[in-house]
C-alpha positions as CSV (number, residue, x, y, z in Angstrom):
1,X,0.0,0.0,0.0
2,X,1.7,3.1,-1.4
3,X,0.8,7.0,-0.9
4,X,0.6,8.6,-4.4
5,X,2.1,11.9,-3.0
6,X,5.2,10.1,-0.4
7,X,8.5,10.8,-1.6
8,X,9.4,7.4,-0.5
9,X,6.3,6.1,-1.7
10,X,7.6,8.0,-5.5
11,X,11.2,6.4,-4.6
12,X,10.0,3.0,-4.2
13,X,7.9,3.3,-8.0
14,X,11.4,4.7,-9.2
15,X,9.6,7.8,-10.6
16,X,12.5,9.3,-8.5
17,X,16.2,8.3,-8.5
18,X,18.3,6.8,-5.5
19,X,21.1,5.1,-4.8
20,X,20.0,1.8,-3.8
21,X,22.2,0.3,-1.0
22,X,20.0,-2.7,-0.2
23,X,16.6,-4.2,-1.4
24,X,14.2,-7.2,-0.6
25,X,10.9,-8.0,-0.6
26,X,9.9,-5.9,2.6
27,X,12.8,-3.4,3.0
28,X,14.8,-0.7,0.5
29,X,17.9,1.4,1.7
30,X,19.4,4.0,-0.1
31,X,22.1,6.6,0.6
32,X,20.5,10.0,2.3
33,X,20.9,12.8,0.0
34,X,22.0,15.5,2.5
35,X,24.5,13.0,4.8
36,X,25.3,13.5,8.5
37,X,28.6,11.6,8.3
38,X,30.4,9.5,5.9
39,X,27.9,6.8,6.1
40,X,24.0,8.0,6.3
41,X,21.5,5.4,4.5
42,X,18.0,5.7,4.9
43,X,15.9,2.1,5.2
44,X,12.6,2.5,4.8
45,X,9.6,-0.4,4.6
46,X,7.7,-0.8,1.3
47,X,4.5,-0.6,3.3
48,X,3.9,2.5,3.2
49,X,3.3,4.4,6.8
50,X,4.0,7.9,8.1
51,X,5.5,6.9,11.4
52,X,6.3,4.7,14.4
53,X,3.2,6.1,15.6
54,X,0.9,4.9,12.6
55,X,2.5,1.5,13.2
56,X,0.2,-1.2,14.4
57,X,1.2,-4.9,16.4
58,X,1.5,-6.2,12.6
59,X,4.1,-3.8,11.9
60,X,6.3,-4.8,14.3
61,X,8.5,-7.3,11.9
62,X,9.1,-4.7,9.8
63,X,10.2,-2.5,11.8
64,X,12.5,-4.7,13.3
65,X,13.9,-5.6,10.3
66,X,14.7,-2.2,8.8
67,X,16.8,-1.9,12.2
68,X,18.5,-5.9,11.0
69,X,19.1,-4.7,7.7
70,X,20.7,-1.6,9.1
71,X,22.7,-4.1,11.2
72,X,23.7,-5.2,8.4
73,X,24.8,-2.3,6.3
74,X,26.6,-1.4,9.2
75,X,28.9,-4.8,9.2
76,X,29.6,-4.8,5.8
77,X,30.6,-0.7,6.2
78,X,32.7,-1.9,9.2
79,X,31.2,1.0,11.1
80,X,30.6,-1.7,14.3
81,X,32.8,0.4,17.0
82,X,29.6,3.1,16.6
83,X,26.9,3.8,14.6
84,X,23.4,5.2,15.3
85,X,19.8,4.1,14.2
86,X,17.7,6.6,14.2
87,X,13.5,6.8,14.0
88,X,12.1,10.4,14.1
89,X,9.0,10.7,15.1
90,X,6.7,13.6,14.1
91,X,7.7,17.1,12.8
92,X,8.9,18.6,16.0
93,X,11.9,15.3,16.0
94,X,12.7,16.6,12.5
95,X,11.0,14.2,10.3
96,X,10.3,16.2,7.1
97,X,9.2,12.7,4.9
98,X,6.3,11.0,6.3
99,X,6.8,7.5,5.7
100,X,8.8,5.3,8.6
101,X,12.0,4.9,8.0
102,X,15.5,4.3,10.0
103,X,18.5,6.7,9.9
104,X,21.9,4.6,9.9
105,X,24.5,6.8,10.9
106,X,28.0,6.3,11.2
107,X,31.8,6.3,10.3
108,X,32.9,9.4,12.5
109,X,32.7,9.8,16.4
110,X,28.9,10.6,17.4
111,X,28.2,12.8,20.1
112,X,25.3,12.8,23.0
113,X,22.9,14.0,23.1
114,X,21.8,14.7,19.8
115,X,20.4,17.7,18.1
């Protein structure tokens, strides 16, 4: 279930370009377009919701496996000694495209707190 008007949504159709770091069935990943350090890949579900709090109980896989896939990225970018997973929630966390998806940030030292 897309949204017509989601970026991701658009992304997903490929009426607009990424660079795809991972896909399956469930999940995409692509490289952010304005990065936060050397690695920042967005994954996103191919169900299409605006956030974790539009997730239901039968979202829960999914979610979890955008953060395994991020995981993942992460090994394979040998960013293990620290990298971040991110979920912003709702326009006052910063979230500007409303469809979930997880931040993987990494490859230089991150500071806390955040923003």
């Amino acid at each position: 279930m897309n949204d017509a008007n989601c970026l991701f949504c658009r992304i997903l159709r490929g009426e607009i370009s990424s660079h795809k770091v991972y896909e399956d069935e469930h999940v995409y990943a692509f490289e952010d377009i304005d990065p936060k350090a050397p690695t920042h890949v967005l994954v996103i579900p191919k169900k299409h919701f605006a956030g974790l709090n539009h997730a239901r109980a039968e979202d829960a896989e999914l979610i979890g496996r955008c953060h395994l896939v991020a995981a993942d990225i992460a090994r394979k970018r040998d960013i293990e000694k620290g990298y971040r997973t991110v979920l912003n929630v709702g326009p006052e966390s910063g979230q500007s495209v409303f469809h979930l998806h997880v931040h993987l940030i990494g490859g230089r030292k991150l500071s806390w707190p955040p923003g």
